[in-house]
Backbone as CSV, one residue per row, in Angstrom:
resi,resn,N_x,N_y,N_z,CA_x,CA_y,CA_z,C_x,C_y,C_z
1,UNK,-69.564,-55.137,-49.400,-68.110,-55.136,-49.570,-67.439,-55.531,-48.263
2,UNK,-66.871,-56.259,-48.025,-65.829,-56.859,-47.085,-65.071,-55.780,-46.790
3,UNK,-64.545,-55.339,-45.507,-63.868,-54.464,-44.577,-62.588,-54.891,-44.974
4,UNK,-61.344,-53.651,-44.876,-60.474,-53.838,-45.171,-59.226,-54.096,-44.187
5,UNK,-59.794,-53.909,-42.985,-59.194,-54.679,-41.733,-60.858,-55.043,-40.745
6,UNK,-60.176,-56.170,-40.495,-61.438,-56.674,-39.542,-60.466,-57.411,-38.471
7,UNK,-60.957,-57.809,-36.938,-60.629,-58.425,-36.049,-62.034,-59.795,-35.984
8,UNK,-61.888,-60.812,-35.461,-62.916,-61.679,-34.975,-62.475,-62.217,-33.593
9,UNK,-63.322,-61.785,-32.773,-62.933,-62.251,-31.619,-61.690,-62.744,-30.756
10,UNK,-60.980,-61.319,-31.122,-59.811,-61.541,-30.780,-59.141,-61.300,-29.170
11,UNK,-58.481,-61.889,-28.966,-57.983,-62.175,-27.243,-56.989,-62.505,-26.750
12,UNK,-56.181,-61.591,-26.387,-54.953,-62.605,-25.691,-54.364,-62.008,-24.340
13,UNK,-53.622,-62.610,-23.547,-53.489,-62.954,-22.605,-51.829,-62.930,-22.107
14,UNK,-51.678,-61.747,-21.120,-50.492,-62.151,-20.300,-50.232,-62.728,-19.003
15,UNK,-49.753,-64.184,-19.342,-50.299,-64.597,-17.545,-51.646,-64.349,-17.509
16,UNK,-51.844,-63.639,-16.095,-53.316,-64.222,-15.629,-54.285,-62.686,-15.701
17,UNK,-53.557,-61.358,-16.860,-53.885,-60.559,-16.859,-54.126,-60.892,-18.483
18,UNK,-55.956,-60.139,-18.965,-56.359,-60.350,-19.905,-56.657,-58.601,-20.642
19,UNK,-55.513,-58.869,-21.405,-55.203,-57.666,-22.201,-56.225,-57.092,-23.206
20,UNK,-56.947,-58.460,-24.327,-57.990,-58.363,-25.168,-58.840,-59.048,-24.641
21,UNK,-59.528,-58.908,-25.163,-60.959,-60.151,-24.995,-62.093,-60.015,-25.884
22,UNK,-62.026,-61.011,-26.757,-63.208,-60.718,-27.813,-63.678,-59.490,-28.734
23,UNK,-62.346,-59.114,-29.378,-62.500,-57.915,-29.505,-62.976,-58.186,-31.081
24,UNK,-63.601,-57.604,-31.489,-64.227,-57.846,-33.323,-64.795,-56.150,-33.137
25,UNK,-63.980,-56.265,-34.428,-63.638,-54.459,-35.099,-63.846,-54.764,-36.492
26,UNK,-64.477,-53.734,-37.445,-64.522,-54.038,-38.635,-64.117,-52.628,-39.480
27,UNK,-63.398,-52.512,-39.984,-62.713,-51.005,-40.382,-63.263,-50.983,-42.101
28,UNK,-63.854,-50.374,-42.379,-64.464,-50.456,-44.769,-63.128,-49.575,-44.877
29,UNK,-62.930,-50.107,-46.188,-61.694,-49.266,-46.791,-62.035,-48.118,-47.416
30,UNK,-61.506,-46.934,-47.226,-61.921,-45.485,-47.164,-62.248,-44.615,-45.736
31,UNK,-62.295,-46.170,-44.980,-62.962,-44.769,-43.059,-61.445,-44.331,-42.707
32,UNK,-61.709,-43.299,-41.722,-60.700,-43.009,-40.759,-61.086,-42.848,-39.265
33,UNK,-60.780,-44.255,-38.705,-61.472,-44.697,-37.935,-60.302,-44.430,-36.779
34,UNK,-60.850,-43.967,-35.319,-59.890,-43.778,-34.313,-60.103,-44.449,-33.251
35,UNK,-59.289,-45.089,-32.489,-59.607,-46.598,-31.663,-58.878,-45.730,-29.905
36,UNK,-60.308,-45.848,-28.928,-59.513,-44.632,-27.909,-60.223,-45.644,-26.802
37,UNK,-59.428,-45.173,-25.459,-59.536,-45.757,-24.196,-58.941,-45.375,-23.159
38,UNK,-59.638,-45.507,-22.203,-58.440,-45.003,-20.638,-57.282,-45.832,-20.935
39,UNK,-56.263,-45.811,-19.874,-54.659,-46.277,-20.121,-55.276,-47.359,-19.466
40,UNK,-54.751,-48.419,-19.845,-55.090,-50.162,-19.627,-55.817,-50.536,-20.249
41,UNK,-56.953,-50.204,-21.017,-58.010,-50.817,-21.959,-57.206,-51.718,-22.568
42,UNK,-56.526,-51.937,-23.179,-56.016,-52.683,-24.246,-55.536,-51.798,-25.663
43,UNK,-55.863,-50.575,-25.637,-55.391,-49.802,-27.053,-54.001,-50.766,-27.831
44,UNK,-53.057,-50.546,-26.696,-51.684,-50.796,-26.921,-51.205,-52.317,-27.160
45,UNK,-52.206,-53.282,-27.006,-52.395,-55.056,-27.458,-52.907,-55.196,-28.612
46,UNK,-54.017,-54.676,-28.901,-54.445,-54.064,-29.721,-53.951,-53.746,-30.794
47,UNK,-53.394,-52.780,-31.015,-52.182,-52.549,-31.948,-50.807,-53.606,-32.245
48,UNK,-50.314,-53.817,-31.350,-49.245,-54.790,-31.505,-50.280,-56.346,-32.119
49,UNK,-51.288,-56.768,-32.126,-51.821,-57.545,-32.471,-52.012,-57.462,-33.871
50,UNK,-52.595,-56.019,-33.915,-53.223,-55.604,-35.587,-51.525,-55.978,-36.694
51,UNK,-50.346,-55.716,-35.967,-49.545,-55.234,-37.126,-48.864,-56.619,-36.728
52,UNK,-48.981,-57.898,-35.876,-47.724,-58.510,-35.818,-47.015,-58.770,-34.593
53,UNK,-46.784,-57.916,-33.757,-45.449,-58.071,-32.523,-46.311,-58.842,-31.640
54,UNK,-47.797,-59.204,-31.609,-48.088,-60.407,-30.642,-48.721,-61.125,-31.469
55,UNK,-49.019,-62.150,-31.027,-49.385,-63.570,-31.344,-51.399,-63.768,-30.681
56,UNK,-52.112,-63.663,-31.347,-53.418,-63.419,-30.172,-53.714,-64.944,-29.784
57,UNK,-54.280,-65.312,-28.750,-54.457,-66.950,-28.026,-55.849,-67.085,-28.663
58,UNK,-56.702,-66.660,-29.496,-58.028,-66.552,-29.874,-58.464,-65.659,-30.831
59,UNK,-59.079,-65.810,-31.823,-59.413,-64.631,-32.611,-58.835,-64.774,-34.088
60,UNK,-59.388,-63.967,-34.850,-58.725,-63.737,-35.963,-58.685,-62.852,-36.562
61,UNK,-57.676,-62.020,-37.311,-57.266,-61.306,-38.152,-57.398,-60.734,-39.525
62,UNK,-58.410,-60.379,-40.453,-58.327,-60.223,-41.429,-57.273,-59.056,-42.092
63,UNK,-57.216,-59.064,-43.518,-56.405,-57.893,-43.789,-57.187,-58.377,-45.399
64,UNK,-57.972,-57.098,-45.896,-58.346,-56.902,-47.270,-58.617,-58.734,-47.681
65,UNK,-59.170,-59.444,-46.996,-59.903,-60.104,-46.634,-58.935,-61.365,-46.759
66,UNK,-57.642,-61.712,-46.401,-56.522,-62.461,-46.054,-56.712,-62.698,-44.910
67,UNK,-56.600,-64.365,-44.243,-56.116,-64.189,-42.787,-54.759,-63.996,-42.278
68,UNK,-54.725,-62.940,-42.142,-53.660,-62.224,-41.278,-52.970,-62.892,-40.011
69,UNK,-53.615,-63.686,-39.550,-53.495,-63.530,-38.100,-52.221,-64.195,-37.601
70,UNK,-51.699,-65.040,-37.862,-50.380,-65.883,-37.609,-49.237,-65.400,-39.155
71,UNK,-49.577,-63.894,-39.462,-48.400,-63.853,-40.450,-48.033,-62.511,-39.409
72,UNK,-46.145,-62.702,-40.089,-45.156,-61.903,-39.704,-45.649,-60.545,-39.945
73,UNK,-45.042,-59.620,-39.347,-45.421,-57.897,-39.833,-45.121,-57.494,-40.924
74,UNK,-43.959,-58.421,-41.676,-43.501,-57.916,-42.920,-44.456,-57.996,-44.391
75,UNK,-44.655,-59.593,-43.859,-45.798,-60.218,-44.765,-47.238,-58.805,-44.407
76,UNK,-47.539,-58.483,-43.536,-48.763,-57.911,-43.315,-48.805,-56.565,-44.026
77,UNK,-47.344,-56.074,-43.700,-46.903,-54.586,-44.658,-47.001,-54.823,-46.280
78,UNK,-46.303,-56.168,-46.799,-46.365,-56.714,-48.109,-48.092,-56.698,-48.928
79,UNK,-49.235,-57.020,-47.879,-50.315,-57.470,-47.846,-51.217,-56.148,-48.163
80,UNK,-50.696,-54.747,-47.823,-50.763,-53.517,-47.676,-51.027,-52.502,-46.511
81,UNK,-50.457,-53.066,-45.472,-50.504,-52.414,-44.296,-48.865,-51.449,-44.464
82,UNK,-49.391,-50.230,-43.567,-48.244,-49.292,-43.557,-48.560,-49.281,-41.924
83,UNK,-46.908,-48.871,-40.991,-47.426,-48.363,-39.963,-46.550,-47.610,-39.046
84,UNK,-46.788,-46.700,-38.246,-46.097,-45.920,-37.552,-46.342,-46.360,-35.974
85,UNK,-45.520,-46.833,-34.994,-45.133,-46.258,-33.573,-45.168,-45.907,-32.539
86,UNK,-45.798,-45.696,-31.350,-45.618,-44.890,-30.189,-43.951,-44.774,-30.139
87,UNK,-43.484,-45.339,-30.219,-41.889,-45.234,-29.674,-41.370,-44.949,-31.459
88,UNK,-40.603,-43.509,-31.362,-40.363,-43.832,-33.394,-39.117,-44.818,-33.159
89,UNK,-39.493,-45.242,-34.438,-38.329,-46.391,-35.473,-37.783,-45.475,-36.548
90,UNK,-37.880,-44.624,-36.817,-36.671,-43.707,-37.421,-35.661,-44.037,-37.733
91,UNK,-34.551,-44.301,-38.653,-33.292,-44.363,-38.432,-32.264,-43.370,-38.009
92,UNK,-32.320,-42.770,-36.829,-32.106,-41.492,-36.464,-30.102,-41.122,-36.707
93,UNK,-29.181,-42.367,-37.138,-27.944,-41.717,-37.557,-28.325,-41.987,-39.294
94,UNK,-29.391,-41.674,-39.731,-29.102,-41.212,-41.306,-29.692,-40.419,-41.499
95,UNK,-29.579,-40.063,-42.927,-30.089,-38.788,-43.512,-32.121,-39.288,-43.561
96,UNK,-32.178,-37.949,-43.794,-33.615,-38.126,-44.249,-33.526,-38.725,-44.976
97,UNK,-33.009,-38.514,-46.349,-32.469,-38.915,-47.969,-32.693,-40.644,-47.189
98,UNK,-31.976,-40.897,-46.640,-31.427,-42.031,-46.719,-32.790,-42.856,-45.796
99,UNK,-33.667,-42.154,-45.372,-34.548,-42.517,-43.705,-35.739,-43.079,-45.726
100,UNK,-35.769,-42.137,-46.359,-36.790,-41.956,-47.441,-36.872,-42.974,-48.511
101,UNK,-35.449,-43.621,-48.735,-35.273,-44.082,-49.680,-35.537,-45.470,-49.425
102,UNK,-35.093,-45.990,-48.281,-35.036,-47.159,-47.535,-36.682,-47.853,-47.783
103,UNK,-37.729,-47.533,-47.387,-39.145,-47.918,-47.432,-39.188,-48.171,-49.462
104,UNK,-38.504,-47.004,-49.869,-39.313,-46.665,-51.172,-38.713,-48.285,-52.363
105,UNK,-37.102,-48.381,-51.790,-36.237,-49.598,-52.062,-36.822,-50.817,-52.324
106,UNK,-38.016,-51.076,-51.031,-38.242,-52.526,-51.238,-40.023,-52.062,-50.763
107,UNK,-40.797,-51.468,-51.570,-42.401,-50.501,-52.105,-42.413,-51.943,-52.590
108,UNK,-44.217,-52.157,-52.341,-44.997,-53.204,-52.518,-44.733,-52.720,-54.611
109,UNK,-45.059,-54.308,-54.874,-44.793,-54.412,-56.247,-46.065,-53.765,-56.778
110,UNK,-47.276,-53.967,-56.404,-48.589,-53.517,-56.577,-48.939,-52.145,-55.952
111,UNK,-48.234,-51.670,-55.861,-48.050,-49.806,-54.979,-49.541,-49.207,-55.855
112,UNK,-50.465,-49.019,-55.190,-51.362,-48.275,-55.606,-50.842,-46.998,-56.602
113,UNK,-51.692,-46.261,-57.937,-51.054,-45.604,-58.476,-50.979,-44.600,-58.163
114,UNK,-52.033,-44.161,-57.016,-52.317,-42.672,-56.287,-51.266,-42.529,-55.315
115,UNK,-49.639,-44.078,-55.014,-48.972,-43.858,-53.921,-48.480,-42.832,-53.631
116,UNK,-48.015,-42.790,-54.508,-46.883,-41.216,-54.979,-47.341,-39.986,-54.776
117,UNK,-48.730,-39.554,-55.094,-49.236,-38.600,-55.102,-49.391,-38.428,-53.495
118,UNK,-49.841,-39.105,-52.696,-50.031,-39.055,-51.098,-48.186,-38.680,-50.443
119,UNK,-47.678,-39.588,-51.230,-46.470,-40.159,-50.551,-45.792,-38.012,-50.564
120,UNK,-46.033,-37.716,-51.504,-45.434,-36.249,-52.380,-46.372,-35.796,-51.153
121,UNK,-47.541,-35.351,-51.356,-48.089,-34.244,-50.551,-47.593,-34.126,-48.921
122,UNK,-47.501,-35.561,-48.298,-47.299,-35.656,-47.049,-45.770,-34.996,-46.886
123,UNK,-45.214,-35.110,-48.155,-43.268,-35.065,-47.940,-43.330,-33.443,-47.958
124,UNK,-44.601,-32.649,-48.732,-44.358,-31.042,-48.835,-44.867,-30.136,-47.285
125,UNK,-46.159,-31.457,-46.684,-47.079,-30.163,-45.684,-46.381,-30.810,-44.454
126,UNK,-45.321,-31.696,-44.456,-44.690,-31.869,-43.358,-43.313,-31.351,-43.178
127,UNK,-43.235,-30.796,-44.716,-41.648,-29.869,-44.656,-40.294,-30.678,-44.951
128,UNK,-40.604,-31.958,-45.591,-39.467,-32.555,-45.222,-38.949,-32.646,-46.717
129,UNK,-37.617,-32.499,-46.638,-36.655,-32.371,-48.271,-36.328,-34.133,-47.995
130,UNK,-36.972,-34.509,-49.108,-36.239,-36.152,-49.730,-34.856,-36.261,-49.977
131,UNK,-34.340,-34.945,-50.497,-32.856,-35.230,-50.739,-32.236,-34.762,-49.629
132,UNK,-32.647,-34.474,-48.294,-31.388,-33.540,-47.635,-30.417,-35.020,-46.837
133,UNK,-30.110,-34.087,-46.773,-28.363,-34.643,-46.079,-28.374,-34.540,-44.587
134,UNK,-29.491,-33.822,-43.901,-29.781,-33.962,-42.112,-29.588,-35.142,-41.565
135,UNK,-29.076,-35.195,-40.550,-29.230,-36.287,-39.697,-30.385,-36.652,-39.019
136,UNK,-31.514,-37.478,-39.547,-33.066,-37.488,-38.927,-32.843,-37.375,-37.167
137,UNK,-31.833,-37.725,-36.099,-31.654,-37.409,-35.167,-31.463,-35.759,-34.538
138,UNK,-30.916,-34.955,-35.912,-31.129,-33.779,-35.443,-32.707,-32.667,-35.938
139,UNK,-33.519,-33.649,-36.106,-35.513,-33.120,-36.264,-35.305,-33.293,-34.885
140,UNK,-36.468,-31.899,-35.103,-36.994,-31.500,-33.849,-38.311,-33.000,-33.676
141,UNK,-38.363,-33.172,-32.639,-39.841,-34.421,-32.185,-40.981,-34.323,-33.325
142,UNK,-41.658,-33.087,-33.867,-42.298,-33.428,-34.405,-42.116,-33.696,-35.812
143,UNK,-40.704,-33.115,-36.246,-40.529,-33.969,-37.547,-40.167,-34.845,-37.611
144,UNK,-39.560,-35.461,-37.017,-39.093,-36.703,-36.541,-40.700,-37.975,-36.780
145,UNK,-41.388,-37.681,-35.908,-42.978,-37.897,-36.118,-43.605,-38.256,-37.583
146,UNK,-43.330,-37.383,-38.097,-43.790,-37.101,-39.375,-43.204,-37.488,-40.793
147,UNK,-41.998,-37.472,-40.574,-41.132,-38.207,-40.609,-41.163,-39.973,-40.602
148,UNK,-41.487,-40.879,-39.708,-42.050,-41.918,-39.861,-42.934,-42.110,-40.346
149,UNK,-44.409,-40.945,-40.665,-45.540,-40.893,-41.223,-45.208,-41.114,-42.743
150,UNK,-44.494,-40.407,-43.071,-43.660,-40.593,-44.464,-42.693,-41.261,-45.180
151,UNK,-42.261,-42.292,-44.378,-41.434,-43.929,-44.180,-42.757,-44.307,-44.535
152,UNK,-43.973,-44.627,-44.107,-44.625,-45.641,-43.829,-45.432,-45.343,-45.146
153,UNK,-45.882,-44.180,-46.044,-46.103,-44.192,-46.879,-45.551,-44.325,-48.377
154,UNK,-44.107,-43.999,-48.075,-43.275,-44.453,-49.302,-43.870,-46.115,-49.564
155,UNK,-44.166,-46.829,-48.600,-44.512,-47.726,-49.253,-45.624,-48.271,-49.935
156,UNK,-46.632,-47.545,-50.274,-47.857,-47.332,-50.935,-49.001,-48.051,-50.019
157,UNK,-49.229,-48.134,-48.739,-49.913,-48.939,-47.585,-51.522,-48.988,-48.818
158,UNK,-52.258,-49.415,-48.328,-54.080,-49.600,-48.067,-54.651,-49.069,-47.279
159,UNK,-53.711,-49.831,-46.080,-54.692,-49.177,-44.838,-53.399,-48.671,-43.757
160,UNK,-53.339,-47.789,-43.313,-52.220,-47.231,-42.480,-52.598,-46.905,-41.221
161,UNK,-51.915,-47.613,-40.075,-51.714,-47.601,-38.737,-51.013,-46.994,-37.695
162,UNK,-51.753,-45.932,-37.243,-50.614,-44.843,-36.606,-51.503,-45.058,-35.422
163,UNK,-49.879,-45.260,-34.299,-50.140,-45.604,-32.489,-49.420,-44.018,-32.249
164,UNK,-50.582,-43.775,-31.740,-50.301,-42.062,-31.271,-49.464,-41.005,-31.994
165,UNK,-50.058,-41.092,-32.868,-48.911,-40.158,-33.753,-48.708,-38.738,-33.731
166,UNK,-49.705,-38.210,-32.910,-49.117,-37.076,-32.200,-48.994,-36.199,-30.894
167,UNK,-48.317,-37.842,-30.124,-48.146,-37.975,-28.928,-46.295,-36.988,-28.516
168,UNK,-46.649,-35.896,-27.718,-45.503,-35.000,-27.612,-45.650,-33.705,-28.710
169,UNK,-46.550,-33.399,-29.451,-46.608,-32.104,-30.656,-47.107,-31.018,-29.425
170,UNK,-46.678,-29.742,-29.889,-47.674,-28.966,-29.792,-49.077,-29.083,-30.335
171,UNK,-50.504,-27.704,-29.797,-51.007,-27.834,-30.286,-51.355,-27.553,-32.217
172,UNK,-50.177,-26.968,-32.192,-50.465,-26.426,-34.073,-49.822,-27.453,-34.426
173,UNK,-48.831,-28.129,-34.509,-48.439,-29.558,-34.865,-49.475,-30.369,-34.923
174,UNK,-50.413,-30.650,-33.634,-51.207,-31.460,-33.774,-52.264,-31.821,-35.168
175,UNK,-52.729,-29.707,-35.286,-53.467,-29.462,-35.872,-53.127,-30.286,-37.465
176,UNK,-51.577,-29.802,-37.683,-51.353,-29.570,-38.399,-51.181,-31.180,-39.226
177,UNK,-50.749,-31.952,-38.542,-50.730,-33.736,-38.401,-52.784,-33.983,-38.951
178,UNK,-53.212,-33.643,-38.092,-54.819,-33.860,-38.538,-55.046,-33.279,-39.990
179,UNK,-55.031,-32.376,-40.211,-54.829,-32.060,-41.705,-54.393,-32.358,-43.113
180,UNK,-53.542,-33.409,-42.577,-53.009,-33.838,-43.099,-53.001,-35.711,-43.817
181,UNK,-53.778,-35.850,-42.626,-54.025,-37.768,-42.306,-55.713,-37.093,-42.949
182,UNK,-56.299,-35.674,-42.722,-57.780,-36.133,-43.124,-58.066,-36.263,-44.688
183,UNK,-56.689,-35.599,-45.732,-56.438,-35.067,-47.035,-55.954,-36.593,-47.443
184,UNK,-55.226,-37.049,-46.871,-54.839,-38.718,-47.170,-55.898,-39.468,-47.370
185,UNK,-56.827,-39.256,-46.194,-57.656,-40.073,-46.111,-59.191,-39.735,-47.347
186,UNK,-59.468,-38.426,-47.401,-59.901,-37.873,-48.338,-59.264,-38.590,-50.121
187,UNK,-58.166,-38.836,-50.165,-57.694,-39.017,-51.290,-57.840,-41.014,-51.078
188,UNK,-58.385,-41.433,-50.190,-58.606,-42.964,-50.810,-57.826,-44.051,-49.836
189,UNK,-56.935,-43.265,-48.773,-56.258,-43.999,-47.728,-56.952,-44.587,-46.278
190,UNK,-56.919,-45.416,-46.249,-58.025,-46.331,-44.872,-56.779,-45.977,-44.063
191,UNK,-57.328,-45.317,-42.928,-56.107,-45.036,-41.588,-56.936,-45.061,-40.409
192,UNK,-56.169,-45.640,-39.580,-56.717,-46.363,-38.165,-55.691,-45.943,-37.110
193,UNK,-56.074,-45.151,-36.382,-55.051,-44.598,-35.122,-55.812,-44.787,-33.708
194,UNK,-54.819,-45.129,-33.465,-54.865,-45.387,-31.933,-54.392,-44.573,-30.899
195,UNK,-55.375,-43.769,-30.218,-55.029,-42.289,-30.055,-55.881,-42.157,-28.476
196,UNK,-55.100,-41.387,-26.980,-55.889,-40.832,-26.098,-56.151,-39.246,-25.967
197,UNK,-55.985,-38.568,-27.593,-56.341,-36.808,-27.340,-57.617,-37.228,-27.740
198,UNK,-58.408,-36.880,-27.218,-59.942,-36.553,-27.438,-59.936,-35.162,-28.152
199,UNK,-59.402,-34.238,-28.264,-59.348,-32.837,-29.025,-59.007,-33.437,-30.488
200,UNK,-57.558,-34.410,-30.912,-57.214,-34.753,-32.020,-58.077,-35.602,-32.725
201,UNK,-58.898,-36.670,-31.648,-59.908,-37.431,-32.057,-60.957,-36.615,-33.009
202,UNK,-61.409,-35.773,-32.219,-62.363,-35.129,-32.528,-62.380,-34.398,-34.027
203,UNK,-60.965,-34.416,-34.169,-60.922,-33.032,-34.933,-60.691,-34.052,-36.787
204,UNK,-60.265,-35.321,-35.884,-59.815,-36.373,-37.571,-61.524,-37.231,-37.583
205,UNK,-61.432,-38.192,-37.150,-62.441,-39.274,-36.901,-63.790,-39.235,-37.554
206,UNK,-63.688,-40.052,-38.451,-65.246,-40.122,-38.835,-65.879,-41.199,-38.186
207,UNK,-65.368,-42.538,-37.699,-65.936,-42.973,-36.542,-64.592,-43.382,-35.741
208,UNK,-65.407,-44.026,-34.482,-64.487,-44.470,-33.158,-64.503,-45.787,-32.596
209,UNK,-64.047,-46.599,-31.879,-64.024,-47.420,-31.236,-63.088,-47.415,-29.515
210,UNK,-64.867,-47.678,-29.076,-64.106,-47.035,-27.256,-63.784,-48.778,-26.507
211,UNK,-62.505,-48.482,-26.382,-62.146,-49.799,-25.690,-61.906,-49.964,-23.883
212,UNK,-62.401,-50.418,-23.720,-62.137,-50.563,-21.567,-62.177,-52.017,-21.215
213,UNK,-61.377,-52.394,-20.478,-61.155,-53.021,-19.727,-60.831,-54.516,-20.960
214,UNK,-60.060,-54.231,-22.236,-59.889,-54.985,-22.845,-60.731,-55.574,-24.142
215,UNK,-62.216,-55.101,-24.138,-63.132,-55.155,-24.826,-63.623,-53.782,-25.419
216,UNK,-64.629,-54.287,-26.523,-65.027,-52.969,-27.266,-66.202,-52.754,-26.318
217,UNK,-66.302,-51.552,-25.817,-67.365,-50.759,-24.978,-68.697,-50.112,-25.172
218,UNK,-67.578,-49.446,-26.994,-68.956,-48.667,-27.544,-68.428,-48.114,-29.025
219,UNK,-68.785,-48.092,-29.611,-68.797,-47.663,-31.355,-69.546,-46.250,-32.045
220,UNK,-69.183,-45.659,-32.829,-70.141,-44.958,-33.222,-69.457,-43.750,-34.239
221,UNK,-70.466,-42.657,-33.971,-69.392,-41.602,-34.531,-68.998,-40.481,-33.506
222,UNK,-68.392,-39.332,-33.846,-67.279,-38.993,-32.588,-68.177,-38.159,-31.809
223,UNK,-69.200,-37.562,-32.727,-70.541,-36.923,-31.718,-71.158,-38.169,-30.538
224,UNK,-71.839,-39.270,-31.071,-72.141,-39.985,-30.590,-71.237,-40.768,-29.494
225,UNK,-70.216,-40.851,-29.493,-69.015,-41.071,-28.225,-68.473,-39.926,-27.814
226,UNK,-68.700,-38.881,-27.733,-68.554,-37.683,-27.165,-69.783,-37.470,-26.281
227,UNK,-70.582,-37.770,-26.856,-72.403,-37.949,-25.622,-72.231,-38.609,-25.021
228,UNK,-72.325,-40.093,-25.201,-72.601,-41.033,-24.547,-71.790,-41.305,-22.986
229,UNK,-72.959,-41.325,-22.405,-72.665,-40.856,-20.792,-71.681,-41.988,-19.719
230,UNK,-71.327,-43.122,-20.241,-70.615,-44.285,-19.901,-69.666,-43.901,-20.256
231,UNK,-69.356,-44.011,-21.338,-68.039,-43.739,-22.185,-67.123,-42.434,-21.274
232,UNK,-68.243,-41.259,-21.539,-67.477,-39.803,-20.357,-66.795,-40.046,-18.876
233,UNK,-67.901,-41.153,-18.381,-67.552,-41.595,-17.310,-66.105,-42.229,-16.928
234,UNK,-65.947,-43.149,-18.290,-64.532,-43.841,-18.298,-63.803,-43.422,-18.568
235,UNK,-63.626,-42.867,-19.762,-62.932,-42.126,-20.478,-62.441,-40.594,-20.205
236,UNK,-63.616,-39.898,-20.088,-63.542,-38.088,-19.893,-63.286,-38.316,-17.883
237,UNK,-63.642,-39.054,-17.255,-63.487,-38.840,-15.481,-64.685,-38.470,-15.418
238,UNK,-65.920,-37.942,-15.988,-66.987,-37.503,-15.192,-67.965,-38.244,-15.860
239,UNK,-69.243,-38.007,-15.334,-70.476,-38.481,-15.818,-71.094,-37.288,-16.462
């Protein structure tokens, strides 16, 4: 079976600083795969590559076995990508009501039939009322968070892309975010996060991908990149 996001040798380049380089990732639809690295690896090219906001100088893109690679983010969301953020996109002067409805308005025509059912559970264990009348600017950070998690599923995704999504939670937030992406993912959702908690890693991930210095480093599962004595070195500071 063909992977439901794949990269091929993908690479690109700012100026004379090389962000990717040959990066080929292959994600099966059903993993929940977590993509981690010291700060500069490339995590963050990476991502903007996977969904759209860059352009890669090399490489290619699959999506549920489409080439992806020179289409817009919208087309890629249309295609069945969902995705959340480091920085939220929230619409923070409207209502939730209104933050909720917006994604659900213009939902892929082919919305998986299990959308709803994910889209519902995430809207109850994250606390959030579809109809309220709040101003999403007055959520506290982590609903706010979660909150975009639930934008991005109103639209019935495939495979869903979260850039640190629980970057700023406490730790029971955190917990509570993992619990939640593992029940999604349990129910048939391919999700790919791009994440530096090694605790949150640990606690979602059925496999990993360790990225340094722009390239893939090392692969495996989260025991097996939790051992592996290179990886600690780069990643954890010690040997």
């Amino acid at each position: 079976m063909a992977p439901i996001l794949a990269t091929r040798g993908l690479s690109k380049r700012f100026g004379g600083v090389v962000a990717t380089e040959d990066v080929t990732v292959e994600v099966e639809d059903g993993e929940l795969r977590c993509i981690i690295g010291p700060n500069g690896a490339g995590k963050s090219t990476l991502f903007a590559l996977l969904c759209g906001l860059e352009r890669p100088d090399s490489g290619q893109i699959l999506l549920k076995g489409t080439d992806a690679t020179h289409l817009q983010s919208f087309h890629r969301v249309r295609l069945g990508m969902g995705l959340t953020f480091q920085t939220n996109r929230a619409y923070h002067n409207l209502t939730i009501r209104q933050n909720l409805d917006t994604p659900l308005r213009v939902a892929r025509s082919d919305r998986p039939e299990d959308a709803e059912e994910r889209f519902r559970y995430a809207l109850e264990h994250f606390d959030l009322d579809p109809s309220s009348s709040a101003l999403a600017r007055h959520l506290p950070h982590h609903q706010l968070q979660w909150l975009e998690i639930a934008m991005a599923l109103a639209g019935g995704p495939d495979v869903l892309l979260l850039d640190e999504p629980t970057a700023g939670m406490s730790s029971g937030e955190t917990t509570k975010t993992a619990a939640v992406l593992q029940h999604l993912n349990a129910a048939g959702l391919t999700i790919i996060v791009i994440e530096h908690d090694i605790a949150f890693v640990r606690e979602v991930a059925q496999s990993v991908t360790v990225l340094h210095q722009g390239r893939v480093f090392a692969e495996g599962t989260v025991e097996d990149i939790v051992a592996h004595a290179e990886v600690r070195k780069i990643y954890l500071g010690r040997a």
